[in-house]
C-alpha positions, 0 to 999 in steps of 0.5 A, a space after each residue: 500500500 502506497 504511504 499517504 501524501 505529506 503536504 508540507 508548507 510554512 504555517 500548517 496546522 496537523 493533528 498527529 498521533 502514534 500508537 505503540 506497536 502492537 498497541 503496547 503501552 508507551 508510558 509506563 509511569 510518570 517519568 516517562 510522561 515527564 520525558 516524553 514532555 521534556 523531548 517534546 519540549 526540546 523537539 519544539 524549541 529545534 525545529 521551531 514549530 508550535 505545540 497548541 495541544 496534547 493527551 496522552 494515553 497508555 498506548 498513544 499520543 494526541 498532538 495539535 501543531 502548527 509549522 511556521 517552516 513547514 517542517 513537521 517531517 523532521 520535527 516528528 523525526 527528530 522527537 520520535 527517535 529521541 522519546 524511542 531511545 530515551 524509553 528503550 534505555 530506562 526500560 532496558 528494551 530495543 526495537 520499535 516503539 510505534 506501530 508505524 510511522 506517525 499519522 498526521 491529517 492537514 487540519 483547516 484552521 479556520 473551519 475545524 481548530 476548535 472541534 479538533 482540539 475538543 477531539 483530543 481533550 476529550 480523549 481520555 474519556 473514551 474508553 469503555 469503562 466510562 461508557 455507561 458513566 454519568 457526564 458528571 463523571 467522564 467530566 471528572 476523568 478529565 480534569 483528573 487526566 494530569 497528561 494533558 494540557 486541558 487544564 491550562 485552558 481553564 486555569 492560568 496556574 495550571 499552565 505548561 510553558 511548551 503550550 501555545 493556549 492563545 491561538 486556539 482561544 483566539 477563536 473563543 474570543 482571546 485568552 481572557 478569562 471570557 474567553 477561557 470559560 467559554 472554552 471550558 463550556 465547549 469542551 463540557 458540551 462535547 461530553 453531552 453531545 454524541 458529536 462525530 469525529 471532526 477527523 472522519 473528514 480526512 480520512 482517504 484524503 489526510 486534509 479535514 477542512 472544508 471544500 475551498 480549503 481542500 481545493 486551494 491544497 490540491 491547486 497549490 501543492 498537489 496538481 504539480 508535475 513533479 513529486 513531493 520530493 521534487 518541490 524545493 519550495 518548502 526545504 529552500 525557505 530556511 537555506 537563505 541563511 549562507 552556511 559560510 556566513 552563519 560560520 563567519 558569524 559565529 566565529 566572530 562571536 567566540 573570537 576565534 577563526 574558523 580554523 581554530 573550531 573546526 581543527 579535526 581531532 578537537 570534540 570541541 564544545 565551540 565545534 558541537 554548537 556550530 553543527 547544531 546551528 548550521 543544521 537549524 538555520 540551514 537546512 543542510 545534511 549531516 553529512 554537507 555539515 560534516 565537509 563544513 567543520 572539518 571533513 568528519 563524516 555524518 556519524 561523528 556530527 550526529 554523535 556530537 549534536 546529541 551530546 550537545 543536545 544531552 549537556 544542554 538538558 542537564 547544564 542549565 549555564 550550557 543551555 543558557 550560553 547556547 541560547 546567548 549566541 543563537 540569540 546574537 545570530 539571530 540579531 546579526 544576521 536577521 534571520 527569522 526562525 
């Protein structure tokens, strides 16, 4: 069976889930939720995309995302190997942890955001034992559910910073305490209501939107000659940043020439930080890296932005001198993310 068309461009919104393989469970206790948000959290933060809801369940996941880059690709990439291997080490496993790749469906902001984000939030109470269960209890299942990010629609205090809550309540009239209630009334509504999959609509397709919406996504990016593969467009919009200039750059902000940071036979710390900007301003492989910082092939780069990336997490003065030059890149060469 042929896989289904990933439409990619800058700003989309996409509903993505992944169950576990053989519909095992993919969080075993509360430190795999608390790293499941940690590498999301991480994964955002890279690839520059916008986290606007979550559940999860034992044996699978709910994410509603927007992508200023059009990147969802190699953002899921990216987060789905790091969970994998993060679940795989502390429960002493190897092999897969999803039941194929991601599904995502092309979500038509405008017509279908709210209903989706209800979809997702009222998830945890769809499950059997809750069917014969009076509203009042599935609503209390719900606010009980701690992974999800229902709560910080409701309540300020219990908000997560990955979050993005105001593009969804800017369609209940902002996020003011107005618009927060009338959300929570929403989400109570759907528990009332036997309301329909919002997601039906995108089955066969991939795109839940109405019929304008679908027809101005197959006149853009689908009646094309060429192959996904083939559009340049969407990869090229990130490769304005010159690669020998994001180097010229960094250098000048280390006080050091370029020699000097990529001399082979060095695992400097300076080296590590260049490969990460390289590949997130970029948009280079890792091996066109590789042949920039001294000719290491594409193991050794990924090897080292790993580190990096772990370092980072558990030095918090490494994450924040990290965040210093990427924040003078940015003001320098005035790129934005």
């Amino acid at each position: 069976m042929a896989r289904s068309l990933r439409i990619q461009y800058p700003g989309a919104c996409y509903h993505v889930t992944c169950r576990g393989n053989e519909r095992k469970e993919i969080f075993l206790d509360d430190q795999d939720h608390k790293d499941f948000l940690e590498k999301l959290s991480l994964s955002l933060d890279i690839y520059n995309v916008s986290l606007l809801v979550y559940v999860c369940m034992p044996n699978h996941f709910h994410l509603l995302l927007t992508t200023p880059e059009g990147n969802l690709s190699e953002f899921m990439r990216y987060f789905n190997i790091s969970y994998t291997s993060n679940f795989n080490r502390r429960h002493r496993r190897v092999g897969h942890l999803y039941q194929g790749r991601y599904k995502a469906f092309l979500i038509d902001a405008d017509n279908y955001l709210l209903e989706v984000s209800r979809y997702i939030h009222l998830n945890p109470m769809r499950i059997k034992a809750l069917a014969k269960k009076s509203i009042e209890e599935k609503w209390e299942t719900l606010l009980r559910h701690k992974a999800s990010s229902l709560w910080g629609y409701f309540s300020l205090r219990k908000r997560n910073d990955l979050v993005n809550y105001e593009t969804v309540l800017e369609y209940m009239g902002g996020d003011n305490p107005k618009g927060r209630r009338s959300y929570r009334q929403f989400v109570q509504w759907g528990i009332e209501q036997e309301l329909e999959n919002p997601l039906d609509l995108g089955k066969g397709s991939g795109v839940v939107g109405e019929d304008d919406f679908i027809q101005w996504i197959k006149e853009k990016y689908l009646n094309k000659k060429t192959s996904q593969r083939e559009q340049p467009a969407l990869r090229e919009l990130r490769r304005e940043s010159k690669p020998e200039e994001l180097i010229g750059h960094f250098a000048q902000l280390l006080g050091k020439n370029h020699k000097e940071i990529c001399q082979r036979g060095k695992k400097t710390l300076e080296r590590a930080m260049l490969m990460e900007l390289l590949y997130r301003f970029c948009e280079l492989t890792q091996p066109e890296i590789g042949k920039l910082v001294g000719g290491i092939n594409y193991s050794a780069v990924s090897q080292a932005r790993r580190r990096l990336q772990i370092r980072m997490e558990r030095e918090p003065k490494l994450k924040k001198r990290f965040d210093k030059l990427n924040d003078q890149f940015l003001q320098m060469s005035r790129i934005k993310i």
